[in-house]
N, C-alpha and C positions, 0 to 999 in steps of 0.2 A: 595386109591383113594377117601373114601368114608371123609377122613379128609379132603382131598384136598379140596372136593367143599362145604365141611359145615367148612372150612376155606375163600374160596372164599363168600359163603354167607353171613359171620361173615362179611367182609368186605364190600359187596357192601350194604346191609343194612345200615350203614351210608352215603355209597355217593348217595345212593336212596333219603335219608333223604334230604342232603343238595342240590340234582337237584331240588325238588320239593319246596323245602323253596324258591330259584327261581324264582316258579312259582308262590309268592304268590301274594295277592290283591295290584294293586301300587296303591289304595289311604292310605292305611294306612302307607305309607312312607314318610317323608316329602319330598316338590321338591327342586331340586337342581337348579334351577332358580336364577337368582341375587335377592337380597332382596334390598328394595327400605334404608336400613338400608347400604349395601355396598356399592350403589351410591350416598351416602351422606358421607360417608369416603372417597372415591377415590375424590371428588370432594373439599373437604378438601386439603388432600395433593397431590392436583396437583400443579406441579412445576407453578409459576406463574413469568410471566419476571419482571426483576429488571426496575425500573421507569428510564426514561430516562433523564439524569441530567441536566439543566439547559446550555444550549447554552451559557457561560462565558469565556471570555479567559483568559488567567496568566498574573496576576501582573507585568505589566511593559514588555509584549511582544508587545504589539500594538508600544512602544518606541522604541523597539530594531530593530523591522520589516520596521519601516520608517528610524530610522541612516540606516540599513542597506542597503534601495531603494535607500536614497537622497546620500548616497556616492556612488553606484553604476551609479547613476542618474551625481556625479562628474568626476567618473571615464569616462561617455560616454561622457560628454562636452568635456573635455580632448583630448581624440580618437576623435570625430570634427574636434577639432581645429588641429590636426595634419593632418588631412586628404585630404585639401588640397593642401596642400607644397610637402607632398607622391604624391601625384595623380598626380602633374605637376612634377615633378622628377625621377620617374617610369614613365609617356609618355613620358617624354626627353630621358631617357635612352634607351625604343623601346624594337628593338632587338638587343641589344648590345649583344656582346660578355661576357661570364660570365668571370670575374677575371680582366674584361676592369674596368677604372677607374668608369664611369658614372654606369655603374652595378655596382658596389662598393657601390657607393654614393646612388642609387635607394635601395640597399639591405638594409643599413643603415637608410633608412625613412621607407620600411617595416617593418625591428625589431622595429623601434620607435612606429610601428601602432599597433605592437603583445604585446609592453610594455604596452601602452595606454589600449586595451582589457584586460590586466589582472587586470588591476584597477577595471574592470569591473567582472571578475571573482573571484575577492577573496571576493565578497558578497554576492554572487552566491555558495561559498562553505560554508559559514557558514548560508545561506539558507539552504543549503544540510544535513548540521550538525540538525538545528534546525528542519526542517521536520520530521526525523527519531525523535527526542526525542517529538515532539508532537505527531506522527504518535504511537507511546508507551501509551502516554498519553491519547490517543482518544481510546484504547481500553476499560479503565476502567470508563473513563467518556467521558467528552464532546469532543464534536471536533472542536471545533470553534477554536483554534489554530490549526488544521492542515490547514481547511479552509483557514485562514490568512495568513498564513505559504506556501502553495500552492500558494496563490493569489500573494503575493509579488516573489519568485518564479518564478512564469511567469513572470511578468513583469520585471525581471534582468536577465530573459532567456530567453528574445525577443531581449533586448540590444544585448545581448555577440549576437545572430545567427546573428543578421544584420549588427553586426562590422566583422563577422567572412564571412562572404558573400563576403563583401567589400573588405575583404583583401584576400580571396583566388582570387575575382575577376582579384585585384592588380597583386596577386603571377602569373596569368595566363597571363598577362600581358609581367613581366617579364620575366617567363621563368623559375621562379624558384622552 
């Protein structure tokens, strides 16, 4: 027994030692405070944003965006001019019977008016086309072609919704 506790004392004599080392004087430790030495580093490599690139658009897209309008812009003359001759030929027709001759003939000025609107829509799809690759484009820089790209956009998807108004107006008309 008499090993056991001058075993036991062998041991705790050093953990006495290091509780008390513990206890010693905190000035004589340096402080673990930020030093004005790592606020000068961190300030350093902070992430800083990429400069925002000049507001330009691509080469020969302002040319592409207006063919694009002013045939859309031909396509809706077009749907116009059809629009009267439909309009008085679908009222002639009424309520005609579907497979009657005059329904026939009124169905026939419709299709003519849904033909007319796609003139109107096939520059409305390569709108569609060109948004998505500016919309790509405007992540890594500028976005003044999606802007533009947008802009003409609406304006050939005002045409198509008010040709498209007109002629479901028509279809309700008809009957069809």
């Amino acid at each position: 027994m008499t090993k056991r506790i001058s075993a036991l004392a062998a041991m705790a004599a050093p953990a006495i030692a290091l509780l008390i080392g513990g206890c010693a004087d905190r000035s004589q430790f340096p402080s673990l405070a930020r030093r004005p030495a790592e606020d000068a580093y961190q300030t350093a490599s902070a992430v800083r944003p990429a400069p925002t690139p000049p507001a330009i658009m691509s080469e020969g897209l302002a040319d592409r965006l207006s063919a694009l309008v002013a045939k859309a812009a031909e396509g809706h003359a077009t749907f116009e001019s059809r629009l009267p001759s439909a309009t008085r030929t679908i009222s002639a027709a009424g309520a005609a019977t579907k497979g009657s001759e005059s329904w026939s003939v009124a169905s026939v000025a419709l299709a003519g008016l849904e033909a007319a609107r796609s003139l109107v829509a096939l520059p409305l799809a390569d709108l569609d086309r060109l948004e998505a690759e500016a919309s790509n484009r405007a992540v890594d820089g500028s976005d003044a072609d999606l802007k533009a790209v947008r802009a003409a956009r609406a304006e050939v998807e005002g045409l198509v919704q008010a040709e498209t108004q007109r002629i479901d107006g028509l279809k309700a008309k008809l009957g069809a």
